[in-house]
N, C-alpha and C positions, 0 to 999 in steps of 0.2 A: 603509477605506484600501485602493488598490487598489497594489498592486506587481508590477513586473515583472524579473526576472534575465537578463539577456541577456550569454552567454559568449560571449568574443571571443579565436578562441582564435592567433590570429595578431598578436593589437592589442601594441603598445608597450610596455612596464614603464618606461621613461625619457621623459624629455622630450626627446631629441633629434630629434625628427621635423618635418618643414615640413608647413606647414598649406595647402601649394597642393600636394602628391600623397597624400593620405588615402587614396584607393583600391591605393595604391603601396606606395610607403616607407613606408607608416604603417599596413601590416598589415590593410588595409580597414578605417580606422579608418573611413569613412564609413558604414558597414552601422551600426554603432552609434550614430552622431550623427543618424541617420535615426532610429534609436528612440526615442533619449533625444526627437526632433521630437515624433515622435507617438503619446508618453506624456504629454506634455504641454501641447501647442499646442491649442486652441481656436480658433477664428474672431480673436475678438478678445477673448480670455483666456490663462491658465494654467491648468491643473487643478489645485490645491490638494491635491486627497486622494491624489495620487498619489507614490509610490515608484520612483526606477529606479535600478538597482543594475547596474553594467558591472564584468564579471568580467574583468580583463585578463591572456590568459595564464595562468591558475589562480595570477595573483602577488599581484594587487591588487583590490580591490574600488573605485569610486569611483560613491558614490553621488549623485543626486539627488532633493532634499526640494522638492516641490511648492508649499507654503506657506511656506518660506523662498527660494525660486528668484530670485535678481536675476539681470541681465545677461546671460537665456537671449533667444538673437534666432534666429529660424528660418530658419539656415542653417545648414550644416555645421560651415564654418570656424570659428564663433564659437563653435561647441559644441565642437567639436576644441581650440579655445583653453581651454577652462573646465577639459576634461579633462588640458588640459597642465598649464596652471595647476596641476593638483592633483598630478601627478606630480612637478611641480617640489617638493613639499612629501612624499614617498614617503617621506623621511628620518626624518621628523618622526613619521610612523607606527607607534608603538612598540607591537608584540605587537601586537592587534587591538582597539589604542583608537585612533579617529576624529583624523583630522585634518583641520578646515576649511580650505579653500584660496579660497574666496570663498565670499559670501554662499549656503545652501542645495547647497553642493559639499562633498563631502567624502571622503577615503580612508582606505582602511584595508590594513594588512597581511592580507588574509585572500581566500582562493582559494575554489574552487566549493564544495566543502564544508562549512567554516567559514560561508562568507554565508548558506546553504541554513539548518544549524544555528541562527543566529542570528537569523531570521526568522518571525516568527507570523502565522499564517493559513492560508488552505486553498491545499493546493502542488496545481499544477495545471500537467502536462507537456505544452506543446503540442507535437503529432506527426500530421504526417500520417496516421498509422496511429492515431489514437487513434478514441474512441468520438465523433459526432456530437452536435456543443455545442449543438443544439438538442433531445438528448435527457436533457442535465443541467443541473438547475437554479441557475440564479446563485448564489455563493457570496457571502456577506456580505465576505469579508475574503481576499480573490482573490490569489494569489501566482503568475503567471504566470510558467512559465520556458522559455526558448525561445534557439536558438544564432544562430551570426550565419550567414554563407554556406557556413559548414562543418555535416555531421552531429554530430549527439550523437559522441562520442565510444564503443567500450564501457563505459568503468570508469563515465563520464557518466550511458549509458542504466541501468547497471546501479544505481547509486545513485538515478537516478530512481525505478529500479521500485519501491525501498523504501520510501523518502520521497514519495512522490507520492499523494495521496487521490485523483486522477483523471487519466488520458491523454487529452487531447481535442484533435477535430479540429475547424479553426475551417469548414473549404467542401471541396468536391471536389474542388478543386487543390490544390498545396501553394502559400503564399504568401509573398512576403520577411516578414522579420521586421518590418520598421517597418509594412508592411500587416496583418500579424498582430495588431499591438498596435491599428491602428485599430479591426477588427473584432472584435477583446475586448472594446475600451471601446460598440463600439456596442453588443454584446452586452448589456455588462452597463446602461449607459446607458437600455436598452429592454425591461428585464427579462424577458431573453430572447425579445427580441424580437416580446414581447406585446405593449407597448405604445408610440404616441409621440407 
């Protein structure tokens, strides 16, 4: 299972936002609907093994299940929809059990720490300043976590440091996030890049 965390730390807690100013009114809710994109669009598939988890605001978590996913179409707004969808259901979310808002969507009462705690597999910070991902080996069960168009926060980096089995960096530039997560999946796709 491949999963990725992406904090969004300007995104919505309510559903009252239009789905034609995502980069606006909506907290650059589109840096996010680009990742949720390309965590799990294919040519002409879904990724199944994959996990994305949208930290909104350290209020809410709404996640995305690969293998249950209906009604994800690769564009923004439709994804922006999915994610309202599930804030419309924010209510429903009692303590930090799951509420389904469509098919493979879901939310949860739980912030950056909480989701981080709740999650198995190898945590793995991407950062600019981390160590060169060509000099660490593919992790079977990859937990990628990575911010939106804002920095780590401190209290962020600083729980990273502790939680984190690796800081890595994906290339010589820094890259957006939704391109971070395409060059993770090649990464790990091409195990590491040895093979294709």
């Amino acid at each position: 299972m491949r999963q990725f965390v992406v904090l969004g730390h300007d995104a919505p807690t309510t559903p009252d936002f239009a789905l034609d100013d995502l980069a606006g009114a909506a907290g650059r809710l589109d840096v996010l609907c680009r990742c949720v994109n390309s965590a799990f669009f294919l040519s002409h598939a879904i990724r199944e093994d994959v996990r994305a988890h949208l930290v909104l605001a350290d209020s809410f978590t709404v996640t995305f299940e690969g293998r249950d996913l209906r009604r994800l179409n690769p564009d923004e707004r439709s994804t922006a929809a999915l994610i309202r969808n599930a804030l419309e259901r924010r209510e429903d979310a009692i303590g930090h059990q799951p509420v389904e808002s469509s098919p493979g969507v879901s939310i949860r009462r739980r912030g950056f720490e909480a989701t981080l705690d709740a999650l198995d597999g190898t945590l793995i910070h991407l950062h600019e300043d981390g160590t060169p991902v060509v000099d660490v080996e593919p992790p079977a069960d990859p937990v990628f976590v990575l911010s939106d168009h804002h920095d780590f926060t401190s209290d962020e980096t600083d729980l990273l440091t502790d939680r984190a089995d690796a800081r890595v960096r994906l290339g010589p530039q820094a890259l957006h996030a939704d391109h971070a997560i395409t060059v993770a999946h090649n990464y790990l796709d091409t195990e590491g890049f040895r093979s294709y």
